[in-house]
C-alpha positions in Angstrom: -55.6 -41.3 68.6 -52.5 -40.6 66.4 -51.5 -37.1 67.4 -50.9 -35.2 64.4 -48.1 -32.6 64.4 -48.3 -28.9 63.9 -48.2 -26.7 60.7 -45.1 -25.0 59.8 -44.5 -22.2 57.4 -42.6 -24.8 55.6 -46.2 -26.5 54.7 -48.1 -23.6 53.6 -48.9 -23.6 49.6 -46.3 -22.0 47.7 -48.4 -18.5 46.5 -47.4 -19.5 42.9 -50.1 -22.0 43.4 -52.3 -20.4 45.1 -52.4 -17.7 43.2 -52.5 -19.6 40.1 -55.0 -18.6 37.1 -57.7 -21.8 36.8 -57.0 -22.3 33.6 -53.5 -22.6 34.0 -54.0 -24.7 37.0 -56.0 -27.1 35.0 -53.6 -27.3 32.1 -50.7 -28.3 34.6 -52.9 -30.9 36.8 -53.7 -32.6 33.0 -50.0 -32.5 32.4 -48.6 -34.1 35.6 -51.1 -37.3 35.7 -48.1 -39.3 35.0 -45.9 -37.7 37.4 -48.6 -38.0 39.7 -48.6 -41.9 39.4 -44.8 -41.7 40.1 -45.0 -39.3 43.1 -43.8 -41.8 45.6 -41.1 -42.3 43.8 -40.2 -39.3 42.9 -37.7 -37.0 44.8 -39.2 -33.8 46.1 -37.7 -30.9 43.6 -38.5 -30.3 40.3 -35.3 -31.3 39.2 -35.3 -34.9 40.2 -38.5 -35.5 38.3 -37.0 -34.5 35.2 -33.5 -35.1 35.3 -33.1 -38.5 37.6 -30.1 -37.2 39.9 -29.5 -34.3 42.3 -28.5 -31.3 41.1 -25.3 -30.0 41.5 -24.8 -27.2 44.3 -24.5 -23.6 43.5 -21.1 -22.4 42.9 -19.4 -20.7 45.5 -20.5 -16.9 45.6 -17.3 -14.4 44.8 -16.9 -11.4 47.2 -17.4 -8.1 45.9 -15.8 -4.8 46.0 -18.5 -2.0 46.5 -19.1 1.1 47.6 -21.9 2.4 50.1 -23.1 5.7 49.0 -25.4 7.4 51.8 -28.5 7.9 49.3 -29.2 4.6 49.1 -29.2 3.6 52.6 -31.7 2.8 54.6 -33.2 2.1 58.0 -35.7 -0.5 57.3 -34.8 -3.7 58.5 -33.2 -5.9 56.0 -34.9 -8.9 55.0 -32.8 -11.9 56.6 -30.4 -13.7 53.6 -31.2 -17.0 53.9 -34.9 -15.9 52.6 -33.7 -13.8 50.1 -31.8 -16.1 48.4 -34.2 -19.4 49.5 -37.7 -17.9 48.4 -37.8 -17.0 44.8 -39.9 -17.2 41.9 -37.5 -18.6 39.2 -40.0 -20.7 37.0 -37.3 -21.4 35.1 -36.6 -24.0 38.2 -40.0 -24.7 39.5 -43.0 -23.4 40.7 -42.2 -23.5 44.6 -40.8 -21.0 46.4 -37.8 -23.6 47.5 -36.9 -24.7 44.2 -35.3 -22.0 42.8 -32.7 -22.8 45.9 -32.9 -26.3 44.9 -32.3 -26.6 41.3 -30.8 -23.5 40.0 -27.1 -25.0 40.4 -27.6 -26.4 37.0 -27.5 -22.9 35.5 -24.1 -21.9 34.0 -22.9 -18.6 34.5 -19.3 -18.6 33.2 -18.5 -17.9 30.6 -21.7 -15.2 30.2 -22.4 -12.6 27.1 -25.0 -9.6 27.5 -25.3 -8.2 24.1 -26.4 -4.5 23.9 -27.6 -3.3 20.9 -31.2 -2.5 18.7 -31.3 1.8 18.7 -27.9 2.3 19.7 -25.0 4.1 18.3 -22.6 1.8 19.9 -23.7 -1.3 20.6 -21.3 -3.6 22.5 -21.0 -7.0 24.4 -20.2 -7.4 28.2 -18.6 -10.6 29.5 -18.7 -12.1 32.8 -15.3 -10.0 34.2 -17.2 -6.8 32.9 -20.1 -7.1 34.5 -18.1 -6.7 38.3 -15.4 -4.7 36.7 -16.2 -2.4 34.2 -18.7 -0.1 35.9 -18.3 1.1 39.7 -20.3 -1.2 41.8 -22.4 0.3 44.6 -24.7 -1.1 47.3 -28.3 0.1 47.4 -31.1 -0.8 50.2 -34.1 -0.7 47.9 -38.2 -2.9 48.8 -38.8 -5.1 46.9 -42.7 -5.8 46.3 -44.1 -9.0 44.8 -47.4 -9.3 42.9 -48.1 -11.9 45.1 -48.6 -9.3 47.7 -45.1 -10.4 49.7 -42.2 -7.9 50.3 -38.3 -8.3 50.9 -36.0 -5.3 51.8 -33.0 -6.2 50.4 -29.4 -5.0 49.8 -28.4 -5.2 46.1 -24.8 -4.7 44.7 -25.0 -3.1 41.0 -24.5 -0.3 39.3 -27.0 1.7 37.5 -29.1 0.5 34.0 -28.6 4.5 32.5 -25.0 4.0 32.9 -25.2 0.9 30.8 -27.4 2.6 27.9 -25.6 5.7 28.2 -22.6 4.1 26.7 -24.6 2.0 23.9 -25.8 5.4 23.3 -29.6 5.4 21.7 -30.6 6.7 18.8 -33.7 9.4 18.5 -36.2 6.3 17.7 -35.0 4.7 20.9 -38.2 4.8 22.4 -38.2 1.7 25.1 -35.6 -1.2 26.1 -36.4 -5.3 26.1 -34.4 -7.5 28.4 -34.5 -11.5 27.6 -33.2 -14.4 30.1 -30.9 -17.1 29.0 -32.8 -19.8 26.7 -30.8 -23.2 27.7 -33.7 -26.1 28.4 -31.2 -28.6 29.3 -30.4 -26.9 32.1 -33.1 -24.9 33.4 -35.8 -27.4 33.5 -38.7 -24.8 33.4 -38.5 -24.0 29.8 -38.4 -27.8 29.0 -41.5 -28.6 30.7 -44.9 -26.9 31.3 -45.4 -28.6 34.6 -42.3 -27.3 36.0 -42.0 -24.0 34.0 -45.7 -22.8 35.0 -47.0 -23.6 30.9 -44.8 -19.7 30.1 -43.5 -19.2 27.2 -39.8 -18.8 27.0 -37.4 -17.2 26.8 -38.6 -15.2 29.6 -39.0 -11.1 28.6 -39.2 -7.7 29.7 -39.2 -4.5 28.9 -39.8 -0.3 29.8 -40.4 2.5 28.6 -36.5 4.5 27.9 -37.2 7.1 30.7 -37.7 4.5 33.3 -35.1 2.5 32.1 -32.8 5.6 32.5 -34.1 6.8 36.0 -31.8 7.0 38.6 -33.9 4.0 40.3 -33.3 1.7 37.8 -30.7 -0.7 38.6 -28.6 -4.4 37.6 -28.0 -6.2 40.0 -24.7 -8.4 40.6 -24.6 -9.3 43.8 -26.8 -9.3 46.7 -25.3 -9.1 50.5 -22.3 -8.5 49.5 -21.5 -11.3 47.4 -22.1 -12.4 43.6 -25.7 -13.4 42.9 -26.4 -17.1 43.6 -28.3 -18.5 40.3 -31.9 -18.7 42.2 -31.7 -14.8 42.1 -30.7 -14.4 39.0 -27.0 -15.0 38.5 -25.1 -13.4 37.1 -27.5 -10.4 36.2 -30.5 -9.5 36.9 -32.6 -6.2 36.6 -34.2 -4.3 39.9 -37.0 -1.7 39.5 -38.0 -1.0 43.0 -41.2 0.9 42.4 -42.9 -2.0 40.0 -43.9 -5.2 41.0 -41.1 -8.1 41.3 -41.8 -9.9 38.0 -40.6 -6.9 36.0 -37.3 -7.5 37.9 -35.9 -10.2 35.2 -33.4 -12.8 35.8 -30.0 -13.9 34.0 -30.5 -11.4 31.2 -28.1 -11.9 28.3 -29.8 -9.2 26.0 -30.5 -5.6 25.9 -32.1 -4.1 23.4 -33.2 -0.6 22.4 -36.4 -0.5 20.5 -38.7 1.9 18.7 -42.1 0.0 19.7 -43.0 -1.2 23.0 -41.9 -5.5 23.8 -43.8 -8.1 24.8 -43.6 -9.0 28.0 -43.9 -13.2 29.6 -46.5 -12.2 32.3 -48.6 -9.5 29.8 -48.1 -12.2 27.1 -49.4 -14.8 29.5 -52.3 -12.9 31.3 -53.0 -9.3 29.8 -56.0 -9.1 32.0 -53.4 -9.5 35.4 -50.2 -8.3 34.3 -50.1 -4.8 32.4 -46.2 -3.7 30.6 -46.3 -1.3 33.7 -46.9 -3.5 36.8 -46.3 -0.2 38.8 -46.8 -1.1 42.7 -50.1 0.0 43.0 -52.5 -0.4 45.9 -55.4 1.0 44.8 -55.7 -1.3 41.3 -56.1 -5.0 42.7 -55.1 -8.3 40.9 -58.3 -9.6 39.7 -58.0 -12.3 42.2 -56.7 -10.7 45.4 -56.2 -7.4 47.1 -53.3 -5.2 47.1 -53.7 -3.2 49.5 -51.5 -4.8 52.4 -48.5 -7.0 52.1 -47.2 -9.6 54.1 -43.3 -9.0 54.7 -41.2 -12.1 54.5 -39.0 -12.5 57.4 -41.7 -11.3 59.6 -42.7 -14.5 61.4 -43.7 -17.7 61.3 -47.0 -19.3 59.9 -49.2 -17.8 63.1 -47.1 -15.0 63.3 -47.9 -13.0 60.0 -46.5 -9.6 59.7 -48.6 -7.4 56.9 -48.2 -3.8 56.4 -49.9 -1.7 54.0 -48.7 -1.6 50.3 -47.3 2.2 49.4 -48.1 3.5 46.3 -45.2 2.9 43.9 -43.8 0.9 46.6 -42.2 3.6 48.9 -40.6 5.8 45.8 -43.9 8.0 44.6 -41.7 11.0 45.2 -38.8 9.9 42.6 -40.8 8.4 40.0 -44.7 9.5 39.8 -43.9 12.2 37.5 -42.7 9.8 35.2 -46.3 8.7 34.6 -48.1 12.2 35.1 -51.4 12.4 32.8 -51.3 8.5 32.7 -54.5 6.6 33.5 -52.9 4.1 36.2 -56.0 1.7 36.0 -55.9 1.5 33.2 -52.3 1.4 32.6 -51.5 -1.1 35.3 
């Protein structure tokens, strides 16, 4: 009898397929029947199925020069960096948890423009040197929580989002702030294709209300262990809002924009009935499809080896931000 070998983590089902809505699901099998007949052929990213060839490596990642205020330290134990910079979701690159990693070398990150404007006094543009140089950079130890009911601690170099607005200076009907990723198809094969991209539609976009954007939690992120961000995490900025969940975070943003009415968002846009404009980390509201009330923590063990720990309302940070949402219905405001 042919003995057959044991299960790794590395042959678990991504959760982005797992977790998958049906109808989704169904649209994506109908689109890949003729990748499918090509599958042993076919190289085993996302890239290769679309573009013929490797993709080309990630740049190297720059050092940077931070600070480490005590606030933001921390004595939870930091995710280890090769998972948090090899298991992303970055649809924009696939729908594995690997191919982010994999593929995102294609995206270019220099030269880079972040416009800033909508409500603002003083709108303005920030270029790739600006974005390390023209506001302090800090480390801060923040969770991160995903819907998917996985979590990362992990250390983030940035400086604060209110330091950002406070100098585009909004205007009285400033009432929230939209972020949007980088629209470029030819090289990030997600937007191009449905089967790779999850059938979103892109760009991909964000947004919160002007108080959270301008709590001290708030943050954009640069780097990440001490070095630039590598493009699977969102190079060359990205946003981090520790207490919602991780799909709020968005990637390689290249606007900011002050607004009277509340923006769409990809996920809400995509699913309203799964993902709300708040996608606070809540335990007591579950995904329609799965519990939140535990988490398993990344880092924690292998496949039989499964660390979970209970999920913390607002992800660990009730104290600095519930009074942001006092009289709010959080159920129904998920």
């Amino acid at each position: 009898m042919k003995k057959i070998p044991p299960l790794t983590e590395a042959d678990v089902t991504s959760e982005s397929v797992f977790f998958m809505p049906r109808r989704r699901l169904v649209k994506l099998l109908a689109l890949s029947a003729p990748a499918m007949a090509l599958a042993p052929l076919a190289k085993a990213n996302a890239f290769s199925w679309f573009k013929g060839d490797e993709p080309p490596p990630s740049p190297p990642r720059r050092p940077l020069d931070f600070t480490k205020p005590e606030q933001w330290r921390s004595d939870l134990s930091l995710t280890p960096e090769d998972k948090v910079i090899g298991y992303n979701n970055f649809y924009e690159f696939g729908l594995d948890k690997s191919d982010p990693a994999a593929n995102a070398g294609t995206l270019k990150t220099d030269p880079w423009k972040v416009n800033i404007g909508g409500e603002a006094g003083k709108p303005f543009t920030l270029g790739l040197d600006d974005l390390y140089r023209k506001f302090p950079l800090e480390e801060r130890i923040y969770r991160l929580r995903c819907v998917e009911a996985w979590s990362m601690v992990v250390p983030w170099v940035g400086f604060p989002l209110s330091s950002l607005l406070s100098m585009a200076q909004p205007t009285g009907n400033a009432k929230y702030v939209a972020f949007q990723t980088l629209y470029d198809p030819e090289n990030m094969p997600g937007q191009k294709s449905a089967f790779v991209g999850g059938g979103l539609k892109y760009p991909y976009v964000e947004g919160l209300r002007l108080d959270e954007a301008m709590h001290p939690l708030a943050f954009l992120a640069v780097g990440v262990y001490g070095k630039a961000l590598p493009p699977q995490n969102g190079a060359p900025v990205r946003l981090v809002v520790p207490w919602k969940y991780g799909f709020k975070s968005i990637k390689s943003i290249v606007s900011i924009t002050l607004t009277k009415e509340r923006p769409p968002t990809t996920w809400n846009l995509s699913a309203p009935n799964e993902y709300g404009f708040y996608a606070n980390v809540n335990p007591q509201v579950d995904h329609p499809r799965w519990s939140q009330a535990t988490e398993r923590v990344i880092g924690a063990g292998g496949l039989l080896n499964v660390q979970r720990q209970p999920t913390m309302m607002f992800n660990g940070y009730a104290e600095q931000v519930a009074s942001l949402y006092q009289g709010l219905d959080l159920k129904e405001n998920f």
